[in-house]
C-alpha positions as CSV (number, residue, x, y, z in Angstrom):
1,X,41.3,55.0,-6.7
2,X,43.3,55.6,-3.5
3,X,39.8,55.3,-1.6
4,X,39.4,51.1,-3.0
5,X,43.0,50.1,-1.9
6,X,42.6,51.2,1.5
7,X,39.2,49.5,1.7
8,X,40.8,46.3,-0.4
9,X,43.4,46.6,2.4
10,X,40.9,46.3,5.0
11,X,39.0,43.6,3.8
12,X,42.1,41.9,3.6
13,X,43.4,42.0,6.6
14,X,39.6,41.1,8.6
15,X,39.9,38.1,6.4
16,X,43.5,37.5,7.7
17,X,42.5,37.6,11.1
18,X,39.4,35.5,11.0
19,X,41.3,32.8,9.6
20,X,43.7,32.6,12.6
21,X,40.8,33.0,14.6
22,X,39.2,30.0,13.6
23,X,42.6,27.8,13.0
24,X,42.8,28.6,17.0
25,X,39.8,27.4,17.8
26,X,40.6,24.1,15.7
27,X,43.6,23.6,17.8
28,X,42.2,24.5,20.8
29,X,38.8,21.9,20.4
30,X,41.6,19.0,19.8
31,X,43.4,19.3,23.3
32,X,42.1,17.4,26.1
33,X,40.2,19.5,29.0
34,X,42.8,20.3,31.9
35,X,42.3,19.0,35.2
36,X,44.0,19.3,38.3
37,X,43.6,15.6,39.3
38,X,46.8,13.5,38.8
39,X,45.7,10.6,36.0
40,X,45.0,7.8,38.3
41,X,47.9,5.6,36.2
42,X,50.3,8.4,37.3
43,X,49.3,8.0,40.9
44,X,49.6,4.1,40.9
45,X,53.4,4.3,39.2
46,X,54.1,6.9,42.2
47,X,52.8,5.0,45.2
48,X,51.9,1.6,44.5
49,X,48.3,0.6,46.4
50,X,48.7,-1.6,49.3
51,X,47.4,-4.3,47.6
52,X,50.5,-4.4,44.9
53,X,53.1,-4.3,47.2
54,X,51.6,-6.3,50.3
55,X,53.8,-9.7,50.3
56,X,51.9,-12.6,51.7
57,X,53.3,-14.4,54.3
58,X,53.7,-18.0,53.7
59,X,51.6,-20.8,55.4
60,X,53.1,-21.9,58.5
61,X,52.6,-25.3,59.0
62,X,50.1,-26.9,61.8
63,X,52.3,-27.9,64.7
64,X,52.7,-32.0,65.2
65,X,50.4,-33.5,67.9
66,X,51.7,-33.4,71.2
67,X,52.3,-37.1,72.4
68,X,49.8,-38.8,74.4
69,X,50.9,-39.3,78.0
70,X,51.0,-42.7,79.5
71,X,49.1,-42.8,82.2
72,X,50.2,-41.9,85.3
73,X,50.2,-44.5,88.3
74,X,48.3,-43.8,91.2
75,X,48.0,-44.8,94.7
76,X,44.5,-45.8,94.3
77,X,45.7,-48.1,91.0
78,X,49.2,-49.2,92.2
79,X,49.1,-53.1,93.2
80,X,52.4,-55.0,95.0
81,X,55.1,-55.9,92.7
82,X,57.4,-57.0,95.2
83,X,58.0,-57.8,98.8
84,X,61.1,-57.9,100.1
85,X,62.8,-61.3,101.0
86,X,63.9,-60.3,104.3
87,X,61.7,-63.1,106.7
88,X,60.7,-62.1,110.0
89,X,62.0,-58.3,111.6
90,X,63.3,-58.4,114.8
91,X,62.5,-55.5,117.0
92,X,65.5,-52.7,116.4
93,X,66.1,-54.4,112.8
94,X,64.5,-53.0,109.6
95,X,65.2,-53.6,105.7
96,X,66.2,-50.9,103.2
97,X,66.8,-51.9,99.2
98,X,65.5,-49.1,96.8
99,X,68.0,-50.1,93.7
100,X,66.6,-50.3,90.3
101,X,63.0,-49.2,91.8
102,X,61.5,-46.5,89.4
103,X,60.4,-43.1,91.1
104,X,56.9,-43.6,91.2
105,X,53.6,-42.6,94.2
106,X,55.1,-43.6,97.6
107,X,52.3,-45.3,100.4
108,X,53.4,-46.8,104.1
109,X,51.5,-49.0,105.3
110,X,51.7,-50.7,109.1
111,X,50.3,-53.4,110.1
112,X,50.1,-53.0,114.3
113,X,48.8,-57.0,114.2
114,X,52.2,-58.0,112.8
115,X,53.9,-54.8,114.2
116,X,55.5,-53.9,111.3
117,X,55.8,-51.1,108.8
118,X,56.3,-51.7,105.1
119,X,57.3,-48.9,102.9
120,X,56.1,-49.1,98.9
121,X,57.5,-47.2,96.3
122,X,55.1,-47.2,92.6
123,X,54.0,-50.7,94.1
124,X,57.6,-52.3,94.8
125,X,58.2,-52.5,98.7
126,X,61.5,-50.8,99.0
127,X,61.8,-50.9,102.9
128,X,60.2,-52.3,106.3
129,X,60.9,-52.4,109.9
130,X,59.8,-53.7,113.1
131,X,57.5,-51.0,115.3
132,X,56.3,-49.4,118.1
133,X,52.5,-48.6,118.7
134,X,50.2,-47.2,120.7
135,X,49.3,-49.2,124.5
136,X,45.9,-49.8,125.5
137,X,45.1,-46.0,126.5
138,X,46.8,-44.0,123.9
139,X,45.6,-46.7,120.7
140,X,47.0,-46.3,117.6
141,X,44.5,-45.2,115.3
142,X,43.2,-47.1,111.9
143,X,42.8,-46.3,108.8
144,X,44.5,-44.0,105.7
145,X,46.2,-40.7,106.9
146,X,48.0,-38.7,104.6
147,X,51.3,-37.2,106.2
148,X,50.5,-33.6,107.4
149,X,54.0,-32.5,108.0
150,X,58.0,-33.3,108.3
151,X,60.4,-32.2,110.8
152,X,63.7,-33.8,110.8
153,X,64.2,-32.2,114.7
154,X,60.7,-32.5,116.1
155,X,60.5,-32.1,120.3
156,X,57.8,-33.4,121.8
157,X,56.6,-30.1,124.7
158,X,53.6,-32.8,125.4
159,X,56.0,-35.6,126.7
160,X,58.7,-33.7,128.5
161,X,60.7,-32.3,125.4
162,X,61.1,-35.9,124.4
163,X,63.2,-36.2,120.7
164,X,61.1,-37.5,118.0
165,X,63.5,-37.2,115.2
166,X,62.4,-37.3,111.5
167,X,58.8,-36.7,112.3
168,X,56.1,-37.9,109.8
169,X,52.7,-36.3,111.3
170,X,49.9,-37.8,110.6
171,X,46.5,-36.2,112.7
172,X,46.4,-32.9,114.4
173,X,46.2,-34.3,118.2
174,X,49.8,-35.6,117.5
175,X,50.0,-39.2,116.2
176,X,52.8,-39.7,114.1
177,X,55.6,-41.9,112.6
178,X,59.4,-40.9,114.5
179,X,62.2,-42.1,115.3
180,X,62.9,-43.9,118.3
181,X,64.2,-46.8,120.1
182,X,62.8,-49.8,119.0
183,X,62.3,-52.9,121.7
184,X,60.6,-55.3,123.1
185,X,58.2,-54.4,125.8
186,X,57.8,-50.8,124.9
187,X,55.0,-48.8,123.6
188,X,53.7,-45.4,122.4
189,X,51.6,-43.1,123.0
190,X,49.4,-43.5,119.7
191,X,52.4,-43.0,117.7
192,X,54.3,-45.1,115.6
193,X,58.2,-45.9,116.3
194,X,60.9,-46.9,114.3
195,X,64.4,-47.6,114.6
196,X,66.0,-44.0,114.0
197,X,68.6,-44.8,111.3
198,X,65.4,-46.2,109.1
199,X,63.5,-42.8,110.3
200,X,65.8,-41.0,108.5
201,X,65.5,-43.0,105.6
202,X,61.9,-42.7,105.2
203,X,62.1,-39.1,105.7
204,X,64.0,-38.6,102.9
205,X,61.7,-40.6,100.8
206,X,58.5,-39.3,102.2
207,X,56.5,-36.2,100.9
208,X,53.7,-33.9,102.6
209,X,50.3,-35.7,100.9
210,X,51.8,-39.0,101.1
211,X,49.6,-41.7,102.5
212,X,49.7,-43.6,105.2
213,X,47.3,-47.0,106.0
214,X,47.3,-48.3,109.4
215,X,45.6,-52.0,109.6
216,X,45.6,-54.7,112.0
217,X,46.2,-57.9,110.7
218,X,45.9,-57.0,106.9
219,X,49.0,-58.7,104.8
220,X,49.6,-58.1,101.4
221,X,50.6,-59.9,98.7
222,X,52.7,-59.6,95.4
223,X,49.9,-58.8,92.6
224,X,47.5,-57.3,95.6
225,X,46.0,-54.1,95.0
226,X,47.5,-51.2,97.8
227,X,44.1,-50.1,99.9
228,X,44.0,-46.5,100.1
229,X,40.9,-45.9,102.1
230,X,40.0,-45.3,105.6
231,X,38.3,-47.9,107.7
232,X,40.3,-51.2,106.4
């Protein structure tokens, strides 16, 4: 009798155990398989991707069209706009009136025919004088020189230290437009002179590149176009 309760007992207790056996394999087959990569949702809540946080910076808008220059006036377009009302020059005498006359290109010209030198400013003639010019053996040259250099104290070590103040040079043997005394009966050495006070004038006006047309007997005219190359 003793002998069947123990082996009731063990029956009993194998049957016990399978059952919690298989109840922890039913629990165990319901869990999801463990990883040890970070659900991709976690990961985006943690550190947003670039592309969720990148702001986009707005359209800047296209910059206005620059204005359209007017055109610029040049010497080889300017034409007379005005002469000055001044007659005849006597030699020693020159002309200066630059009020109300627009900054603009600035070209001399000389005419050794009428011995005189007119000065033009964006086509209006803002000054003129009566001249000196080369004699027979030292001859002015012709045509369109563009001023080389300036010297407000220029010497001359060809011709005795003699003072050529507010020198405009023209070539590179020495002809140039100076100051000087201005009369009757004298002459240059290929250079052109004019009255010193208008020299200084001029000067201050006058830039390295500005042009200079020497012409014999060529006159110009309000409305005339300003000839700017050699040989006229």
């Amino acid at each position: 009798m003793a002998a069947r309760r123990q082996a009731l007992a063990a029956k009993l207790i194998l049957a016990v155990a399978a059952l919690g056996i298989a109840a922890a394999a039913t629990v165990s087959s319901n869990r999801p398989a463990r990883s040890n990569v970070r659900p991709a949702t976690a990961r985006a809540a943690a550190t947003p991707p670039v592309a969720a946080v990148a702001s986009v910076a707005p359209a800047r808008p296209l910059p206005a069209p620059a204005p359209t220059p007017a055109p610029m006036t040049t010497p080889a377009s300017m034409q007379v706009k005005r002469v000055l009302d001044i007659g005849p020059i006597k030699f020693g005498d020159y002309a200066w009136d630059d009020k109300g006359v627009p900054d603009g290109p600035l070209i001399i010209t000389v005419d050794l025919a009428a011995q005189t030198l007119s000065v033009f400013r964006d086509g209006y003639e803002i000054g003129a004088a009566a001249i000196l010019y080369g004699a027979d053996d030292k001859p002015t040259p012709l045509g369109t020189f563009p001023i080389l250099m300036k010297d407000a104290h220029h010497v001359s070590r060809t011709y005795g230290n003699a003072p050529m103040p507010y020198t405009l040079r023209l070539t590179r043997d020495g002809v140039a437009v100076h100051g000087t005394e201005v009369a009757w009966g004298y002459a240059t050495h290929g250079c052109i002179g004019v009255p010193t006070a208008f020299a200084r004038l001029l000067f201050a006006q006058a830039k390295v590149g500005d042009r200079v047309i020497i012409t014999r007997g060529k006159t110009l005219a309000t409305g005339e176009p300003l000839v700017t190359t050699a040989g006229i």
